[in-house]
N, C-alpha and C positions, 0 to 999 in steps of 0.2 A: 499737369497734375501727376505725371510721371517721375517724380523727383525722387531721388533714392531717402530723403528723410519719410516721405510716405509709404512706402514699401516696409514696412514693420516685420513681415515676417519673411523677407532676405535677411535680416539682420538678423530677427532670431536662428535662421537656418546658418548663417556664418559663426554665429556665437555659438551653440551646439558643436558644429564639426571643429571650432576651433579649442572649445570643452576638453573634446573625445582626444583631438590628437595630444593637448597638451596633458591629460589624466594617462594615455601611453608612453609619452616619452617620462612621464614623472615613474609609474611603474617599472618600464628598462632600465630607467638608472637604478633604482632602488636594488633590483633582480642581480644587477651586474656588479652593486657594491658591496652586496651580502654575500656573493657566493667568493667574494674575490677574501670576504673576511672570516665567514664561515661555511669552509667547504660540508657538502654534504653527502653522507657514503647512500651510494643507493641499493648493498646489501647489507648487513649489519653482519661484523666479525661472529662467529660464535668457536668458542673449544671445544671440539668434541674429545670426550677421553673414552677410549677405546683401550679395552682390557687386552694383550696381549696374553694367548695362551702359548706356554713354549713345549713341545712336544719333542722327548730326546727319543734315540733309536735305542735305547733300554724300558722304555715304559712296558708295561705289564699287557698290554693292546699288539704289540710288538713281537713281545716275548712268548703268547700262545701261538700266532701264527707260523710262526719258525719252526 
């Protein structure tokens, strides 16, 4: 009575791990076809504009302390 067709739930437990592994390898390909076609930044560019003040040695700041 030992026969692997009566053992029902070896089979489900084979069919399960064999689910899991094949819903992972389906995942890593996907992971590794997407990045290979769209890279992804992991900070995003920004411009910062920063006012430049230019200070000559005649400024009026300058010219009292002298």
């Amino acid at each position: 009575m030992s026969n692997w067709t009566s053992l029902w739930y070896v089979w489900l437990l084979l069919l399960t791990v064999f689910l899991l592994l094949l819903c992972g390898v389906t995942a890593s390909f996907i992971k590794f076809c997407c990045q290979k076609k769209f890279p992804v930044e992991t900070f995003p560019r920004h411009s910062y504009d920063s006012p430049a003040i230019a200070l000559d040695g005649d400024s009026t700041a300058h010219s009292t302390a002298h």
